[in-house]
PQR file of N, CA, C, O and H, with PARSE charges and radii, in Angstrom:
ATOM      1  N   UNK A   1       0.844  -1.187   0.000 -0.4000 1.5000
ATOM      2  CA  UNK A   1       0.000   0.000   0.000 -0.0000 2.0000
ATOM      3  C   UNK A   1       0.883   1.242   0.000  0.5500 1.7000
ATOM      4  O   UNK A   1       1.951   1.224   0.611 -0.5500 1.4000
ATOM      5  N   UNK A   2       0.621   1.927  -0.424 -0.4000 1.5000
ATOM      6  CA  UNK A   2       1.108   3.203  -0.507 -0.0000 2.0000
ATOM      7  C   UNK A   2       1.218   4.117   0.234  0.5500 1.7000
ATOM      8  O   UNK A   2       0.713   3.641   1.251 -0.5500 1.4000
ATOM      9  H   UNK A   2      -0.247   1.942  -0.920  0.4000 1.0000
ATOM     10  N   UNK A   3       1.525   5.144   0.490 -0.4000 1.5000
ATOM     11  CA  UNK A   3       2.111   5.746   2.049 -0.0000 2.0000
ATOM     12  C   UNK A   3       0.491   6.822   1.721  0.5500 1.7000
ATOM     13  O   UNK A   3      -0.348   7.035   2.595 -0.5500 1.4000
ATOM     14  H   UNK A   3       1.935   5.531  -0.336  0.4000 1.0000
ATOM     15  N   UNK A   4       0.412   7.310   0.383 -0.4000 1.5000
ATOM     16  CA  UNK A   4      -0.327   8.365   0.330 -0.0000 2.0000
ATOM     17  C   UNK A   4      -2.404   7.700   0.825  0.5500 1.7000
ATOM     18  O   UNK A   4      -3.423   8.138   1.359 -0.5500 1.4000
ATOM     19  H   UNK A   4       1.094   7.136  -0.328  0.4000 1.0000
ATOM     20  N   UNK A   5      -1.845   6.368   0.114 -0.4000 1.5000
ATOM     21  CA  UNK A   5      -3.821   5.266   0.399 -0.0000 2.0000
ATOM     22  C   UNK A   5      -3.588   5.415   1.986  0.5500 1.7000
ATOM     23  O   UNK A   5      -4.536   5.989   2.522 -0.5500 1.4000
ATOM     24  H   UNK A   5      -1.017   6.013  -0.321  0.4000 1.0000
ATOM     25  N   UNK A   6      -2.695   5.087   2.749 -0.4000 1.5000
ATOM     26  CA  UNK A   6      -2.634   5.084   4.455 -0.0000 2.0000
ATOM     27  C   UNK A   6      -3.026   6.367   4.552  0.5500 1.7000
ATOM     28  O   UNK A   6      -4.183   6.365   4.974 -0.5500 1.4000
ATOM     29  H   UNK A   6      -1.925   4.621   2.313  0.4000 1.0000
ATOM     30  N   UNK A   7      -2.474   7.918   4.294 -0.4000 1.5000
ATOM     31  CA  UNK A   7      -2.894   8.787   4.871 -0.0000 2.0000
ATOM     32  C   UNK A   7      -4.445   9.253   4.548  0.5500 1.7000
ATOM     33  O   UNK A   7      -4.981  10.101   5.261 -0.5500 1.4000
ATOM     34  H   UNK A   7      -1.535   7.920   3.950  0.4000 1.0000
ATOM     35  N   UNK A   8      -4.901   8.853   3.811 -0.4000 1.5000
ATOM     36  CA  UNK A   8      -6.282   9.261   3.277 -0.0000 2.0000
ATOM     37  C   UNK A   8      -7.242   8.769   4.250  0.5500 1.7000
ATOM     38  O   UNK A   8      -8.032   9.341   5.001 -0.5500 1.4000
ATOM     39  H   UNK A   8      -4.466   8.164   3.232  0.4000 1.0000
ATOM     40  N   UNK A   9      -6.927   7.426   4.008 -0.4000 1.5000
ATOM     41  CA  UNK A   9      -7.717   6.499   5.021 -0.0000 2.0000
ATOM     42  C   UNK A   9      -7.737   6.933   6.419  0.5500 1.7000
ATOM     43  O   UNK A   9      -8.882   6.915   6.872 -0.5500 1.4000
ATOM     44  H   UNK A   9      -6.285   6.962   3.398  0.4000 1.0000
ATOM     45  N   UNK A  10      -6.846   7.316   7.247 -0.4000 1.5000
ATOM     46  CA  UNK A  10      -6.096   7.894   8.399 -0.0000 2.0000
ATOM     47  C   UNK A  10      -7.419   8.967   8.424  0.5500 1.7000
ATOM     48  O   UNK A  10      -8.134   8.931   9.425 -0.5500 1.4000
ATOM     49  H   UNK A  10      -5.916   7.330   6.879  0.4000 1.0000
ATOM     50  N   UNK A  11      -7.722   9.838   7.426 -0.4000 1.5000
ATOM     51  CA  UNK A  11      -7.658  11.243   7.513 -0.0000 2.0000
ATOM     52  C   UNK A  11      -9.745  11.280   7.435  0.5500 1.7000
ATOM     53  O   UNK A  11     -10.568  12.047   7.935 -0.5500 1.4000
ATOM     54  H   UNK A  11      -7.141   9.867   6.612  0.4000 1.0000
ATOM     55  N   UNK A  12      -9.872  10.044   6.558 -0.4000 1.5000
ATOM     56  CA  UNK A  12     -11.490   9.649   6.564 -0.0000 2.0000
ATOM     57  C   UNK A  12     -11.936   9.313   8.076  0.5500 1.7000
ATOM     58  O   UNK A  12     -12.810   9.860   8.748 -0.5500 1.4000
ATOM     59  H   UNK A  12      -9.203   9.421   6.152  0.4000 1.0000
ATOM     60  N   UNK A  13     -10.910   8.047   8.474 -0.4000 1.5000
ATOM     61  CA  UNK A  13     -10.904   7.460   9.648 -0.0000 2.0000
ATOM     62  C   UNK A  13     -11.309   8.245  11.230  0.5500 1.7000
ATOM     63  O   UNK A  13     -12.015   7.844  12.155 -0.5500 1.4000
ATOM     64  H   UNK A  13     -10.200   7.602   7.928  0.4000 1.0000
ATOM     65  N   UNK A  14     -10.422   9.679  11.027 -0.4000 1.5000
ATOM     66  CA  UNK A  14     -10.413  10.267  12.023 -0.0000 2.0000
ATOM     67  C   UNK A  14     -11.856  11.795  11.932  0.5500 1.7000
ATOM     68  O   UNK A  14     -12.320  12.494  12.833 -0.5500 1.4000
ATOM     69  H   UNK A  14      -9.849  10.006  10.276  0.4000 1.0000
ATOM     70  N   UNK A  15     -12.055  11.772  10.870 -0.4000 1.5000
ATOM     71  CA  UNK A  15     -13.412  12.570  10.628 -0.0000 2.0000
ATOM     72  C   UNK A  15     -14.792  11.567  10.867  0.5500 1.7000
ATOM     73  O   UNK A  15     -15.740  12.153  11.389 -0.5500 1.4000
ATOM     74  H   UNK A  15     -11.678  11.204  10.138  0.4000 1.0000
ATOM     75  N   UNK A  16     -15.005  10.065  10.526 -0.4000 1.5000
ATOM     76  CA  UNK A  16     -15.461   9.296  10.787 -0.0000 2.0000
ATOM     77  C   UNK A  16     -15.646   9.711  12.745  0.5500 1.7000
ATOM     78  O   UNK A  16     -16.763  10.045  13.139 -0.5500 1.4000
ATOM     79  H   UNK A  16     -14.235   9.589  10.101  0.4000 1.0000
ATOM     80  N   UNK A  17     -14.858   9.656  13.423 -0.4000 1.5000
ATOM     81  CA  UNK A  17     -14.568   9.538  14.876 -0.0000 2.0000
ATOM     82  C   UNK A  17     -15.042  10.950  15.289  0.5500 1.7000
ATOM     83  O   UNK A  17     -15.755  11.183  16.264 -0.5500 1.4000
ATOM     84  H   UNK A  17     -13.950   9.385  13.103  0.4000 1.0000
ATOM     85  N   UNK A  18     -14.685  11.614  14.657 -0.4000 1.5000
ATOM     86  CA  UNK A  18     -15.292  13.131  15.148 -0.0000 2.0000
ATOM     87  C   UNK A  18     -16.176  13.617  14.675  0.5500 1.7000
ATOM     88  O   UNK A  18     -16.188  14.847  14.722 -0.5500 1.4000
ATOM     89  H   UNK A  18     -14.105  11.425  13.864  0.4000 1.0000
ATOM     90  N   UNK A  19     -17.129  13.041  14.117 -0.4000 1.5000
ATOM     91  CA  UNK A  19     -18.286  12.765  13.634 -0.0000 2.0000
ATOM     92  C   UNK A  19     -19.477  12.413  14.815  0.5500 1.7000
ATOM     93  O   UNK A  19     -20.362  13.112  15.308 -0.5500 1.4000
ATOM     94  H   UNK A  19     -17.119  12.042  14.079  0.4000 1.0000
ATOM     95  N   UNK A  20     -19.053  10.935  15.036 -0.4000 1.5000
ATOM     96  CA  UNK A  20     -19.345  10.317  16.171 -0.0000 2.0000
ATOM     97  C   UNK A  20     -19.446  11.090  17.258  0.5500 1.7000
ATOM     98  O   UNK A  20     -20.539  11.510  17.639 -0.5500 1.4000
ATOM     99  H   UNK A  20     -18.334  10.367  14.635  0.4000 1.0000
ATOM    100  N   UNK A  21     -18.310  11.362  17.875 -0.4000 1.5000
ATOM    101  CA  UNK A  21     -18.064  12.374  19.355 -0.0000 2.0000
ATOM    102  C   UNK A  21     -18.704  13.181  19.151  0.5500 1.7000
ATOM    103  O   UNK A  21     -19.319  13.375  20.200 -0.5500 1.4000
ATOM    104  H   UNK A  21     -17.422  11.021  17.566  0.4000 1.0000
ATOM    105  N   UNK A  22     -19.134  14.128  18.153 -0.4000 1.5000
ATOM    106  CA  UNK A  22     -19.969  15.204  18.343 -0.0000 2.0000
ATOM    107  C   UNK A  22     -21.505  14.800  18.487  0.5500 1.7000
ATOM    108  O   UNK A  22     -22.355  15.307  19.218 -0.5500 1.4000
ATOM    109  H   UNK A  22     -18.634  13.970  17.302  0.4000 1.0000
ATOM    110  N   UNK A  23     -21.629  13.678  17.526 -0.4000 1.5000
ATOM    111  CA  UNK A  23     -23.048  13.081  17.851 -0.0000 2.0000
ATOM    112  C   UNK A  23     -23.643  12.612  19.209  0.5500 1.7000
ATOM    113  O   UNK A  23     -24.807  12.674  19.605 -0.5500 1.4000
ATOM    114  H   UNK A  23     -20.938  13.266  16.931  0.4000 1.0000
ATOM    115  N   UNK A  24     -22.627  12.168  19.762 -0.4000 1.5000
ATOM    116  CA  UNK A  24     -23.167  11.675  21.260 -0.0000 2.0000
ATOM    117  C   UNK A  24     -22.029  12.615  22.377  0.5500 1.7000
ATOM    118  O   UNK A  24     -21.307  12.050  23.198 -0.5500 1.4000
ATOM    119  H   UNK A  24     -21.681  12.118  19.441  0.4000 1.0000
ATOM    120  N   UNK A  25     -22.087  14.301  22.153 -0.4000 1.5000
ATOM    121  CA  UNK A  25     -21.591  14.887  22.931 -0.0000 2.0000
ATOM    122  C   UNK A  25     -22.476  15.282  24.229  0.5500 1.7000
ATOM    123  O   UNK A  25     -22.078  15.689  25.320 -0.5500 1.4000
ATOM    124  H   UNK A  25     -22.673  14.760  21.486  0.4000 1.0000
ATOM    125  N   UNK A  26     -23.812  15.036  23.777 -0.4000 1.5000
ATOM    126  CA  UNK A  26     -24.752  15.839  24.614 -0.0000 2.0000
ATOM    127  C   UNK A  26     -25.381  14.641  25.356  0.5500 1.7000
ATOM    128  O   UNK A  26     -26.179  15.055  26.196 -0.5500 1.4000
ATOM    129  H   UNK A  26     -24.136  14.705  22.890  0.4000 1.0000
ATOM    130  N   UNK A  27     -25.304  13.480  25.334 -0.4000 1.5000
ATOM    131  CA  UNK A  27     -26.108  12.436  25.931 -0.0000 2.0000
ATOM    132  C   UNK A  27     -24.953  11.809  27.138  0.5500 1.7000
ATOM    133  O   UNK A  27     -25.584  10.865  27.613 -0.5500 1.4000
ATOM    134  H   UNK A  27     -24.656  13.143  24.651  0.4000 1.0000
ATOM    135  N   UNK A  28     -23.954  11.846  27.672 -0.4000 1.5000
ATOM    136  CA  UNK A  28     -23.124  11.800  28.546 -0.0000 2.0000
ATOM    137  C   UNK A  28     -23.597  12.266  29.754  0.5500 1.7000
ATOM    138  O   UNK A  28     -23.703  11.580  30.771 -0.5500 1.4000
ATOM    139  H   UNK A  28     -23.441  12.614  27.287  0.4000 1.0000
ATOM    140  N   UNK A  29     -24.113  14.372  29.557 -0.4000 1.5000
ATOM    141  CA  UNK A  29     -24.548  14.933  30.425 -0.0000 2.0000
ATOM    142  C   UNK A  29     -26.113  14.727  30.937  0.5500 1.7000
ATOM    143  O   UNK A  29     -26.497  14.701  32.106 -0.5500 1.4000
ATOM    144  H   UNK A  29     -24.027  14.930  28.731  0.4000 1.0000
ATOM    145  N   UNK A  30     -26.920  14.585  29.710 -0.4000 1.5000
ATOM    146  CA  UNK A  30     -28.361  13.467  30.008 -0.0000 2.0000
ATOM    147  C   UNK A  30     -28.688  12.394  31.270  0.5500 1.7000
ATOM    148  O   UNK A  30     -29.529  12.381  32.169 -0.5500 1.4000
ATOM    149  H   UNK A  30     -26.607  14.607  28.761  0.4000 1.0000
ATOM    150  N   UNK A  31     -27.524  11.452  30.848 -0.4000 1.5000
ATOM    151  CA  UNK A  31     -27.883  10.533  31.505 -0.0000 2.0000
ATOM    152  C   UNK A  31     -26.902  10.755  32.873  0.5500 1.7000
ATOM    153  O   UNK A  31     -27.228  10.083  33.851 -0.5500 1.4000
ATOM    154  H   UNK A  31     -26.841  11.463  30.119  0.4000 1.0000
ATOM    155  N   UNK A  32     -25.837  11.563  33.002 -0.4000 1.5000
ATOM    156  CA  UNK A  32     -25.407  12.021  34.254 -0.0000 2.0000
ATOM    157  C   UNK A  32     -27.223  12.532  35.116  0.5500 1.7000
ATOM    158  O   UNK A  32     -27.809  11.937  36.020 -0.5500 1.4000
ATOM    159  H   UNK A  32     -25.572  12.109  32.207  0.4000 1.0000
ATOM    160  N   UNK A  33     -27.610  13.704  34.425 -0.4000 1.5000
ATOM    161  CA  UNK A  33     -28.829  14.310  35.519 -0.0000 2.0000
ATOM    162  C   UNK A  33     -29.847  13.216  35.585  0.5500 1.7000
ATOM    163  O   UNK A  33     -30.541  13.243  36.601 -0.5500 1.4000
ATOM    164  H   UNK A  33     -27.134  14.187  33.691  0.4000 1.0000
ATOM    165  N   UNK A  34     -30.042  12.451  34.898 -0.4000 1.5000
ATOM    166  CA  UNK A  34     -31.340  11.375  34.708 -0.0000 2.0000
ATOM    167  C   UNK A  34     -30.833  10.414  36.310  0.5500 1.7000
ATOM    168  O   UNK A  34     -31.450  10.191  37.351 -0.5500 1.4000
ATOM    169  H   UNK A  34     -29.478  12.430  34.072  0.4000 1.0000
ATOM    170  N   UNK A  35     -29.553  10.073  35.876 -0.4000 1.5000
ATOM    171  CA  UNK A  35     -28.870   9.164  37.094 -0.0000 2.0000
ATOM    172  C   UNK A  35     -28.923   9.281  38.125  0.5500 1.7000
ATOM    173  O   UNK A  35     -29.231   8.430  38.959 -0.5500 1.4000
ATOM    174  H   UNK A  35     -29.052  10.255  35.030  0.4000 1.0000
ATOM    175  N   UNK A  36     -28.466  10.977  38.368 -0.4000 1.5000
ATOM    176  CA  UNK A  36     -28.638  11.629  40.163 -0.0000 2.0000
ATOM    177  C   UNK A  36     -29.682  11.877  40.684  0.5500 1.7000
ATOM    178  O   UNK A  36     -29.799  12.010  41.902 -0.5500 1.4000
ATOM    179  H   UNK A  36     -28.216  11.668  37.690  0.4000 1.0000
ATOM    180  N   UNK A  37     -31.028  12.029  39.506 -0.4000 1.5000
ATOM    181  CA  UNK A  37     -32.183  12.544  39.965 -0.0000 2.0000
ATOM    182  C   UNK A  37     -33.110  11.212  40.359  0.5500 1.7000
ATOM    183  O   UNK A  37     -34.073  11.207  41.126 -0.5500 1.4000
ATOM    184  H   UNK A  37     -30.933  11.921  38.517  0.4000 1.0000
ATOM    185  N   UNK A  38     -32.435   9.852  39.469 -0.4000 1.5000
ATOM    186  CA  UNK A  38     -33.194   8.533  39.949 -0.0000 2.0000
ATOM    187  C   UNK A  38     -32.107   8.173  41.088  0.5500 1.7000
ATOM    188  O   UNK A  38     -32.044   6.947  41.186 -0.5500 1.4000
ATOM    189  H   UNK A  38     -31.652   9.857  38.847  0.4000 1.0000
ATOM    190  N   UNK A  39     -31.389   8.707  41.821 -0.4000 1.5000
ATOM    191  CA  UNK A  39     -30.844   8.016  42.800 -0.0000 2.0000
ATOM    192  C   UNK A  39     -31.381   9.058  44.198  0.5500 1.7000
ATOM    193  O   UNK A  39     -31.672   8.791  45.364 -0.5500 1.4000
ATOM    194  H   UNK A  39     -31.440   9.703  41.742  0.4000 1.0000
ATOM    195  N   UNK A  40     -31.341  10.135  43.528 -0.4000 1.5000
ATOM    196  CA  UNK A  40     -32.611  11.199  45.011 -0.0000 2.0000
ATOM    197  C   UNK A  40     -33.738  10.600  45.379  0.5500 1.7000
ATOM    198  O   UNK A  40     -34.064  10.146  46.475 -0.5500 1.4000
ATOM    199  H   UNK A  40     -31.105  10.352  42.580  0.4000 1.0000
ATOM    200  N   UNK A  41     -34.498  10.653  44.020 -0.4000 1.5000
ATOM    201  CA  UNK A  41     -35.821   9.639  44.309 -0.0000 2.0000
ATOM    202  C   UNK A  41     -35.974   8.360  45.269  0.5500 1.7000
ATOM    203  O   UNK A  41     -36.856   8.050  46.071 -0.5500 1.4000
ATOM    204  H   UNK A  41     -34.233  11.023  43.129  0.4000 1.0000
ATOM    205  N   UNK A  42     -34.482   7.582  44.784 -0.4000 1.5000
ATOM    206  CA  UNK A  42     -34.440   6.403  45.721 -0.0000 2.0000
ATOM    207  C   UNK A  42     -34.172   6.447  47.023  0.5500 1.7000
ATOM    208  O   UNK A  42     -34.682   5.619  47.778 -0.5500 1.4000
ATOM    209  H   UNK A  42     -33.766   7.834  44.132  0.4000 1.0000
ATOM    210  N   UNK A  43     -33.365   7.381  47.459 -0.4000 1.5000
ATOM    211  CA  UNK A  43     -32.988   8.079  48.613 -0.0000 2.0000
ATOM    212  C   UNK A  43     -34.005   8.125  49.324  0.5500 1.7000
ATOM    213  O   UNK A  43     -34.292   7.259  50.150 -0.5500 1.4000
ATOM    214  H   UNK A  43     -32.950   8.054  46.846  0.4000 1.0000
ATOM    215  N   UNK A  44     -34.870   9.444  49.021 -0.4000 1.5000
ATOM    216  CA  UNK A  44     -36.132   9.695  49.333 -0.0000 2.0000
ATOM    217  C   UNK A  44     -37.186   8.505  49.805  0.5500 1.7000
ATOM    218  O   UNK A  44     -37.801   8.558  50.870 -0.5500 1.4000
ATOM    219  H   UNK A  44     -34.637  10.148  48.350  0.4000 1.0000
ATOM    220  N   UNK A  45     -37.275   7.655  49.053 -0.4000 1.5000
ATOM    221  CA  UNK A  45     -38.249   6.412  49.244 -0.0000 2.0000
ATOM    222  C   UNK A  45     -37.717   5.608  50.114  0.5500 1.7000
ATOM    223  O   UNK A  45     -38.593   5.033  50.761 -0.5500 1.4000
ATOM    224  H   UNK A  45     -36.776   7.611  48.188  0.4000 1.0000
ATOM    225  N   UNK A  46     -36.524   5.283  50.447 -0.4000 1.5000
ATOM    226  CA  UNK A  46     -35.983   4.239  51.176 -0.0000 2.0000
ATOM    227  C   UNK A  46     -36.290   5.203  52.659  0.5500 1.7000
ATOM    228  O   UNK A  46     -37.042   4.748  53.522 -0.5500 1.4000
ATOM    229  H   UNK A  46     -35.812   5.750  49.922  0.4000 1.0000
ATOM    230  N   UNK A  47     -35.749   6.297  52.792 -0.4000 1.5000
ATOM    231  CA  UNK A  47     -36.333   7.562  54.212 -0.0000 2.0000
ATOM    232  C   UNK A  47     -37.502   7.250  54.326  0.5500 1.7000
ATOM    233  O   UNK A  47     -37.794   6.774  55.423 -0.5500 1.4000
ATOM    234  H   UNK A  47     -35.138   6.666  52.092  0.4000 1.0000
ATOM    235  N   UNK A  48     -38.506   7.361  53.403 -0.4000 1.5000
ATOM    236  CA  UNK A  48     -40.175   7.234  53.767 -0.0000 2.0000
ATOM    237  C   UNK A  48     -40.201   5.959  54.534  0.5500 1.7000
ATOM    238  O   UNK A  48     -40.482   5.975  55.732 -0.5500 1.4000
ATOM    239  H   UNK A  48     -38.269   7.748  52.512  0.4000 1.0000
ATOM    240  N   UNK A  49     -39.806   4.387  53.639 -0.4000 1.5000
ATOM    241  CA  UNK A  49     -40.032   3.446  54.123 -0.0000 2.0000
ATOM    242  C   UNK A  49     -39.349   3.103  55.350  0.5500 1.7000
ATOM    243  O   UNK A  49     -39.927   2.437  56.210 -0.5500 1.4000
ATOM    244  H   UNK A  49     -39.578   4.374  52.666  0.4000 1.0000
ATOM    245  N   UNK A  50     -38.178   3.502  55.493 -0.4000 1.5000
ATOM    246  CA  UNK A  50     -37.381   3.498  56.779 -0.0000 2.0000
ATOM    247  C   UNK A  50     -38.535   4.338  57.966  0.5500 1.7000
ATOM    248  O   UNK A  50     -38.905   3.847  59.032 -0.5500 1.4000
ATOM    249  H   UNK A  50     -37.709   4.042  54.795  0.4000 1.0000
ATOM    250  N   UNK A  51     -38.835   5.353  57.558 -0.4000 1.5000
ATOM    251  CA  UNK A  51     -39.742   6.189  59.409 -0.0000 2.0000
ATOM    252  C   UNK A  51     -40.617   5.175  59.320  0.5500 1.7000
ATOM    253  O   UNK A  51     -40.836   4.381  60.236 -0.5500 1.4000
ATOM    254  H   UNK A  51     -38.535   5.752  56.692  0.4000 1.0000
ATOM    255  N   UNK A  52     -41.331   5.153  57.845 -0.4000 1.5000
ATOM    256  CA  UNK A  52     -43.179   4.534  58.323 -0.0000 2.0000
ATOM    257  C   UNK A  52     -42.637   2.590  59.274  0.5500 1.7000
ATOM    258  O   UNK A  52     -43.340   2.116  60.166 -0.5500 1.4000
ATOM    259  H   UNK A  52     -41.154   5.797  57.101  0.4000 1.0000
ATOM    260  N   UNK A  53     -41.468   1.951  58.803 -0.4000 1.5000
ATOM    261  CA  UNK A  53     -40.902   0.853  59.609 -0.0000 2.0000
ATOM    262  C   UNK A  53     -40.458   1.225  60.630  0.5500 1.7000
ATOM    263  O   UNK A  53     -40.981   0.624  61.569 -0.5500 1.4000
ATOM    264  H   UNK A  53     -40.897   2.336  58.078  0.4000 1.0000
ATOM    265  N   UNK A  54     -39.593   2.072  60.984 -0.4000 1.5000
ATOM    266  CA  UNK A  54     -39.404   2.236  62.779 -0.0000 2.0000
ATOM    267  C   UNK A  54     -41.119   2.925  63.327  0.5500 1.7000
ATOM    268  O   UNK A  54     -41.484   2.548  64.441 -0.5500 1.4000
ATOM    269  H   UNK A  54     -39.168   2.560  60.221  0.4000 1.0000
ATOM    270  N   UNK A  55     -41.793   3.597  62.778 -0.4000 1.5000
ATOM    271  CA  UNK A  55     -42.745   3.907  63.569 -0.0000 2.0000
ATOM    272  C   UNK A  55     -43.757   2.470  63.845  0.5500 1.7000
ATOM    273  O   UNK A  55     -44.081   2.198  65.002 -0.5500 1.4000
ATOM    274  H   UNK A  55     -41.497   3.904  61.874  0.4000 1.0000
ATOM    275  N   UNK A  56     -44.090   1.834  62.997 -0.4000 1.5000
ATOM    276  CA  UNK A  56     -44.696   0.463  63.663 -0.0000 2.0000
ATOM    277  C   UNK A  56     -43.778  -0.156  64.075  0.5500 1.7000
ATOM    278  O   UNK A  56     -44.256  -1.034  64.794 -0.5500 1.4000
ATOM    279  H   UNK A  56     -43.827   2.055  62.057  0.4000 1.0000
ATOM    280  N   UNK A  57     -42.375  -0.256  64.048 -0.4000 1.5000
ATOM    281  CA  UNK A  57     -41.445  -1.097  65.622 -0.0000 2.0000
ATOM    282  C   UNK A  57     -42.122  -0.500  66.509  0.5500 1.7000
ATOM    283  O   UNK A  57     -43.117  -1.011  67.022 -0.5500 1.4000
ATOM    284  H   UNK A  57     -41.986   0.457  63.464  0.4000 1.0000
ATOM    285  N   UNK A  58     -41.664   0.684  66.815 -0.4000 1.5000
ATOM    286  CA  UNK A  58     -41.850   1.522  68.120 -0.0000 2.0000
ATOM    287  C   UNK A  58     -43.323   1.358  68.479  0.5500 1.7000
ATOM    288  O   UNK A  58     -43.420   1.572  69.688 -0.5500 1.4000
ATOM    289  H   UNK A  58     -40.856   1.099  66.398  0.4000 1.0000
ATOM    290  N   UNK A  59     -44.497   1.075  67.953 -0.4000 1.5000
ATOM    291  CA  UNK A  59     -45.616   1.185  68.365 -0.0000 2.0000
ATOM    292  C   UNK A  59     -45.844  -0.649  68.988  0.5500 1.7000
ATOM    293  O   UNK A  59     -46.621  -0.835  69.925 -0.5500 1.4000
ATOM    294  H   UNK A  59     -44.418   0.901  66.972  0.4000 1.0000
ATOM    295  N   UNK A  60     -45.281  -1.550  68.511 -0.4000 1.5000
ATOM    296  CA  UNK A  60     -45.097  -3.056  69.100 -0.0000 2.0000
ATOM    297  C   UNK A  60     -45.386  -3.257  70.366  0.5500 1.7000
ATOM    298  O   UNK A  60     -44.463  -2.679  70.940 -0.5500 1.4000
ATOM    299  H   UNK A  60     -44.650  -1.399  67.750  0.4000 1.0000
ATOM    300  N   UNK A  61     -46.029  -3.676  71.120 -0.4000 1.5000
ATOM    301  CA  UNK A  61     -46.136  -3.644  72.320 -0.0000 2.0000
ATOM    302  C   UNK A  61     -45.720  -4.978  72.791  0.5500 1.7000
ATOM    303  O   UNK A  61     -46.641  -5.780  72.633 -0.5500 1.4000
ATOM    304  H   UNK A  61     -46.778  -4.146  70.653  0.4000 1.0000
ATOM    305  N   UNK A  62     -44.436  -5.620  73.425 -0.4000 1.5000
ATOM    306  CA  UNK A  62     -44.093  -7.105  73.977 -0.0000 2.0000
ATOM    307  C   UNK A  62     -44.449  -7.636  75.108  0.5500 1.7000
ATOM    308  O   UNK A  62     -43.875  -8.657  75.487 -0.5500 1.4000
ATOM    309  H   UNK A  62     -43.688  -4.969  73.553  0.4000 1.0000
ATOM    310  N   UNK A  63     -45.375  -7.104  75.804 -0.4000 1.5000
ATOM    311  CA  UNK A  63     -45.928  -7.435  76.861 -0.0000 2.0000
ATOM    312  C   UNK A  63     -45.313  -8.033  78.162  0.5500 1.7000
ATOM    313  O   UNK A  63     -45.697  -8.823  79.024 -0.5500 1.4000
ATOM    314  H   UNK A  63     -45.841  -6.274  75.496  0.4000 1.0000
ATOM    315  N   UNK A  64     -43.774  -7.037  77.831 -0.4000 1.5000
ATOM    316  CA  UNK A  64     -42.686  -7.740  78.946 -0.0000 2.0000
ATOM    317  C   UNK A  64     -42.873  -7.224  80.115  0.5500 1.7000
ATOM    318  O   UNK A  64     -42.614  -7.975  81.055 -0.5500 1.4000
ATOM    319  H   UNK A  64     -43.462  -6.395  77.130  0.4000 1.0000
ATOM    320  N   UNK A  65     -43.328  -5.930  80.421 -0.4000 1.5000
ATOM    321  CA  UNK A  65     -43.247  -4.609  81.410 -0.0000 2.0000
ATOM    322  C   UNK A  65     -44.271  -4.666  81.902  0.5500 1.7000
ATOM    323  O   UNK A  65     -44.604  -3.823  82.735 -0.5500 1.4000
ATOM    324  H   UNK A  65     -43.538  -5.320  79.657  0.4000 1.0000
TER
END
């Protein structure tokens, strides 16, 4: 092959790639906020279910006392 067919190819190759990267520049930061905002949510829900479970412990009565 020829030195000049390598650089062409090289030169398609790397516009090919930066092509790409620009196409999926904006979906990185997407699914960053999508991620933190479904892990608050979960946060949140596991707190709810955590009080509303210690508040029926605490209401248990063992009839030791």
């Amino acid at each position: 092959m020829s030195i000049h067919f390598i650089a062409v190819r090289a030169r398609a190759w790397a516009r090919q790639i930066k092509k790409e990267a620009a196409k999926d520049a904006g979906y990185s930061t997407e699914t960053v906020i999508v991620t933190a905002l479904l892990v608050i949510m979960g946060i949140a829900v596991i707190g709810i279910i955590a009080a509303k479970v210690m508040g029926k412990a605490q209401g248990i009565d063992l009839g030791l006392g």
